[in-house]
C-alpha positions as CSV (number, residue, x, y, z in Angstrom):
1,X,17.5,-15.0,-4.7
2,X,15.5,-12.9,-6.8
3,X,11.6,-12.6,-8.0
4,X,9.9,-10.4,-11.0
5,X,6.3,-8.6,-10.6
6,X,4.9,-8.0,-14.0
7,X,1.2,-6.6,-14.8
8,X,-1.5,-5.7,-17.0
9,X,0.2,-7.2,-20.3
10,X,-4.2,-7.0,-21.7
11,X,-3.0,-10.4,-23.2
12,X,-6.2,-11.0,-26.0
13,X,-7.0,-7.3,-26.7
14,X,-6.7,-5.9,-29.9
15,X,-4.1,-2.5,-28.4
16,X,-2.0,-5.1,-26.3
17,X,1.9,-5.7,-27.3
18,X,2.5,-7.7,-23.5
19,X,2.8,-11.0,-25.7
20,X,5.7,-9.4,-27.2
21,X,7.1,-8.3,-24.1
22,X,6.4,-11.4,-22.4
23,X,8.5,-12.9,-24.6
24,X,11.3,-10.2,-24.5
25,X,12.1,-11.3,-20.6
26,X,11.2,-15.2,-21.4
27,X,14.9,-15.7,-19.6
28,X,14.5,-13.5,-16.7
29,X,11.5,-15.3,-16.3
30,X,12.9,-18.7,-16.6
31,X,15.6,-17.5,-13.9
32,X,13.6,-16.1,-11.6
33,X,13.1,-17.8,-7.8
34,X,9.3,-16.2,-7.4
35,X,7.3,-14.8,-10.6
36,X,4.4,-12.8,-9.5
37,X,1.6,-11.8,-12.3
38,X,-0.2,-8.7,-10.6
39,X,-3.5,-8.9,-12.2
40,X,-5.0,-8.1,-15.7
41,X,-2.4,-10.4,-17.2
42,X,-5.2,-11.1,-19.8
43,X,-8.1,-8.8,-21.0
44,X,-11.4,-10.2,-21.2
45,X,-13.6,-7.1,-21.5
46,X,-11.5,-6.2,-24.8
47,X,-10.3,-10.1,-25.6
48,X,-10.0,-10.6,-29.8
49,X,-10.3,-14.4,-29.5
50,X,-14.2,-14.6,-30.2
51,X,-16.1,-14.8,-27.4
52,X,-15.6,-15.3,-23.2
53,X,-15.1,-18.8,-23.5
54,X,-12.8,-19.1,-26.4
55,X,-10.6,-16.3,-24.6
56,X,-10.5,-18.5,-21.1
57,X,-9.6,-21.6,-23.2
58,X,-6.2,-19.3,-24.6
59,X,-5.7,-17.9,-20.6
60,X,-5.5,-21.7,-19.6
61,X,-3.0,-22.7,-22.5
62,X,-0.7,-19.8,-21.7
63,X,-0.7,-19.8,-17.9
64,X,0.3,-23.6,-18.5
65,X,3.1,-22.3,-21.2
66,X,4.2,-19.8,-18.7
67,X,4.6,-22.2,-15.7
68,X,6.8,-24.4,-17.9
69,X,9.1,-21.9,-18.5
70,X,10.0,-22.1,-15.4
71,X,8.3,-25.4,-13.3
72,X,10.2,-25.1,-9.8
73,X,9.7,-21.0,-9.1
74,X,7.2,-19.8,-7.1
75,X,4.0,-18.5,-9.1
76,X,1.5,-16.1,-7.8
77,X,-1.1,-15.0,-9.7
78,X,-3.2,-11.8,-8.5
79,X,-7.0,-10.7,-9.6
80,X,-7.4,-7.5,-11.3
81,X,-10.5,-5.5,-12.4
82,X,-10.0,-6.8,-16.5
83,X,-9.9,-10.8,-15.5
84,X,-11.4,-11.0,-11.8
85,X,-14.1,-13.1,-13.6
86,X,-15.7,-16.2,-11.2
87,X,-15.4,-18.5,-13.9
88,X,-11.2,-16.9,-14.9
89,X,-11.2,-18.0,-10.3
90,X,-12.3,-21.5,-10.8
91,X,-9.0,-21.9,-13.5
92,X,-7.2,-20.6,-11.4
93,X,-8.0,-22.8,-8.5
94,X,-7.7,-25.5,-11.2
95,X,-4.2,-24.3,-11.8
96,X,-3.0,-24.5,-7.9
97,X,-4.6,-28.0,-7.7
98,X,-2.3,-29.3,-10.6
99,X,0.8,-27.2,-9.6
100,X,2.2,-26.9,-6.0
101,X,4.3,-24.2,-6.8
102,X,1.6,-22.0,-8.0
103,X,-0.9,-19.6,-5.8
104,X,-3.6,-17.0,-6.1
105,X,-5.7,-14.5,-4.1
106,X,-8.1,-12.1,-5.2
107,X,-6.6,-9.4,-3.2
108,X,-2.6,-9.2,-2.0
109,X,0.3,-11.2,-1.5
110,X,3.2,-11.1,0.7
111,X,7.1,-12.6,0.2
112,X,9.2,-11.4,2.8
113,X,9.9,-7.6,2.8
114,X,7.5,-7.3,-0.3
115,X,4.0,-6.1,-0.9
116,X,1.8,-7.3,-4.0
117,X,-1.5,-6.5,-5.1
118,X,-3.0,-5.6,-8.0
119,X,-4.0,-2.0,-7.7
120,X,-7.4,-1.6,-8.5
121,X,-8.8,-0.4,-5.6
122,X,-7.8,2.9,-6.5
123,X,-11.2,3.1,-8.4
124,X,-12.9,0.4,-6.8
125,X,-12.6,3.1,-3.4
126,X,-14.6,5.4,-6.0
127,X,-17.6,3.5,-6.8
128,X,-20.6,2.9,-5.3
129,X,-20.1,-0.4,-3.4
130,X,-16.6,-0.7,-3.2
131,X,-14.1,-2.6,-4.8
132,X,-16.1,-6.1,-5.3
133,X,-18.9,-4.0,-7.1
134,X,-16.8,-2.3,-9.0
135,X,-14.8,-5.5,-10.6
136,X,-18.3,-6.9,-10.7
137,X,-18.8,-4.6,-13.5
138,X,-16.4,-6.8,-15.4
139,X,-17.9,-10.2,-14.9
140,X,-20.0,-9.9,-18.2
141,X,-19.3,-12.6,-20.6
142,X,-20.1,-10.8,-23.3
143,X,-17.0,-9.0,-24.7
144,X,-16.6,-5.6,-26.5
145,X,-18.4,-5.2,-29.9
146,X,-16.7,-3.9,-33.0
147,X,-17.6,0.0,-32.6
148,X,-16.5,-0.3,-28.8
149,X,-13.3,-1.4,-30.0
150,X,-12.7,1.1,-32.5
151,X,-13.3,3.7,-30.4
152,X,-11.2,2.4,-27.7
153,X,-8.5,2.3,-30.8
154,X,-8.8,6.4,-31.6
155,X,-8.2,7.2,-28.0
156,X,-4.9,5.1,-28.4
157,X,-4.3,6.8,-31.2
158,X,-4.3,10.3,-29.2
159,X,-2.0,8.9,-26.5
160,X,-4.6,9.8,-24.4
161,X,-4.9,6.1,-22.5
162,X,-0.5,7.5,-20.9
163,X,-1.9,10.7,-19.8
164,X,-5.5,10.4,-18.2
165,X,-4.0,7.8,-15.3
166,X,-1.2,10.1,-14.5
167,X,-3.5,12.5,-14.1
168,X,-6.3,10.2,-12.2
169,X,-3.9,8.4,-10.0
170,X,-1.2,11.1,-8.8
171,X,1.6,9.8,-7.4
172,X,0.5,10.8,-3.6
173,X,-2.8,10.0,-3.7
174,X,-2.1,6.8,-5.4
175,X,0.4,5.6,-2.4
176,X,-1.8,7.1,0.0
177,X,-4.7,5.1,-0.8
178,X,-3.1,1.6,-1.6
179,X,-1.7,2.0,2.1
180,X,-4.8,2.4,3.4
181,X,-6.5,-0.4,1.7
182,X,-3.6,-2.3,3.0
183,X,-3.4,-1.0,6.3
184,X,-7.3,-2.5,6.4
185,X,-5.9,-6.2,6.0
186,X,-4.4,-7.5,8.7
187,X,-1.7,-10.0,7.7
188,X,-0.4,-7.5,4.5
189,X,1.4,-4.4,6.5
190,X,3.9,-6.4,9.1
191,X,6.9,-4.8,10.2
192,X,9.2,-6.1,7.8
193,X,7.5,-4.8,5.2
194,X,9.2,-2.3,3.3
195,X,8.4,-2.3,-1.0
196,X,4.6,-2.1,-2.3
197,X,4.2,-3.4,-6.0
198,X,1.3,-2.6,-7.9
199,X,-0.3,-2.8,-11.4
200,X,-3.5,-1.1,-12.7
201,X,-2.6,2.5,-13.5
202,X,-0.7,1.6,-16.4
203,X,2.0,4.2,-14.9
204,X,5.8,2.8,-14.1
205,X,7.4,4.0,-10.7
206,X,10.6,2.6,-9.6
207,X,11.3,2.7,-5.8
208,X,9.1,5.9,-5.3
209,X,8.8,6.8,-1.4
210,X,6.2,7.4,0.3
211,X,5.8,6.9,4.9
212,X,8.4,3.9,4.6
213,X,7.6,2.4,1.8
214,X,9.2,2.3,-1.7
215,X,6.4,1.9,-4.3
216,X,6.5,0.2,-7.5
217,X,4.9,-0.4,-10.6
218,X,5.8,-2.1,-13.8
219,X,3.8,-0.3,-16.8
220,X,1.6,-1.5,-18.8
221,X,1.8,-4.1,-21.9
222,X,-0.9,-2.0,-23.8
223,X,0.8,0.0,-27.3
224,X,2.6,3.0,-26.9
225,X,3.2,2.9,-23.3
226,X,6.2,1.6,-21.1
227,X,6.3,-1.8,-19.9
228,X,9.4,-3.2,-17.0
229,X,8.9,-6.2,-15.2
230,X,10.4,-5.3,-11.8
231,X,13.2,-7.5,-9.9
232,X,12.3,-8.1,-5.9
233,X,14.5,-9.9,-3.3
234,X,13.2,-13.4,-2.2
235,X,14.1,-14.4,1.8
């Protein structure tokens, strides 16, 4: 049996293409034993839609579309740093009452031999407080204004938004440190572990090796860079 790990498709902001992709693998979705959304599926900071509330309305509607694609997987949803909201929780909590088959957590998840998590620790370990201030930074209702956004669009532009997290988050260092965040929950690094998959750095890494773990990310859904929802093996 097999599962698929997608991430940060920014669903809502103005730079994002993840609808489109989303769409693109509708069947590998629909086929798929475990789908596992790894955080920042949608993008409240930078949503289009008009306003915090407007913009949790749309996450609702589509997490509901999703799950009907494909009613008897298993669903996981995973907090990142863009819609770790507390009110974006409660839906998500609403979610799992309605639907057996679907699950969160705010931090990592485990299926078998397989690792999820979102990623965002990787900054989170750089600011004062840790992670939960940093994504505490992002609980403003108040979304990005017009100039922010334009601004946000000429860095685009530049391509600058595919080279700064290759630089920021090296390969190494970026293994290094999600294995240590990991190593400091107990129930995430059992034996049988053997593949980490991650989101946040907007990078794509394919069975990358690091200790004795193969790393993997899927991209990002935001324009110009590469997006690839990755296949896992379900026990």
């Amino acid at each position: 049996m097999t599962g698929l790990f997608l991430s940060d498709l920014h669903l809502f902001s103005r730079r994002s293409v993840g609808q489109r992709y989303w769409e693109q693998h509708a069947s590998a979705v629909a086929s798929a034993e475990s789908i596992v959304l790894g955080g920042d599926i949608f993008d409240f900071r930078w949503s289009q839609l008009g306003g915090f509330g407007a913009t949790l309305e749309a996450a609702a509607a589509w997490l509901e579309n999703a799950i009907a694609l494909n009613p008897s997987a298993s669903w996981v949803y995973l907090l990142g740093n863009h819609d770790c909201h507390p009110r974006m929780q409660e839906l998500l909590t609403s979610i799992s009452e309605r639907h057996p088959t679907f699950s969160w957590s705010p931090s990592f998840w485990r299926i078998g031999s397989n690792v999820f998590l979102h990623g965002d620790v990787l900054d989170g370990i750089r600011h004062e407080g840790g992670l939960e201030s940093y994504r505490a930074r992002f609980h403003d209702d108040q979304v990005k204004g017009e100039l922010s956004n334009l601004l946000y669009s000429a860095v685009l532009y530049t391509r600058l938004h595919g080279v700064v997290p290759r630089v920021r988050h090296t390969k190494r260092q970026t293994c290094r440190t999600i294995l240590k965040y990991l190593g400091d929950c107990s129930t995430a690094l059992t034996p049988e572990v053997q593949n980490i998959y991650f989101g946040h750095t907007h990078v794509p890494m394919d069975r990358y090796r690091y200790d004795r773990f193969d790393f993997h990310n899927a991209g990002s859904g935001i324009q110009y860079l590469t997006f690839k929802p990755i296949s896992f093996e379900v026990p």
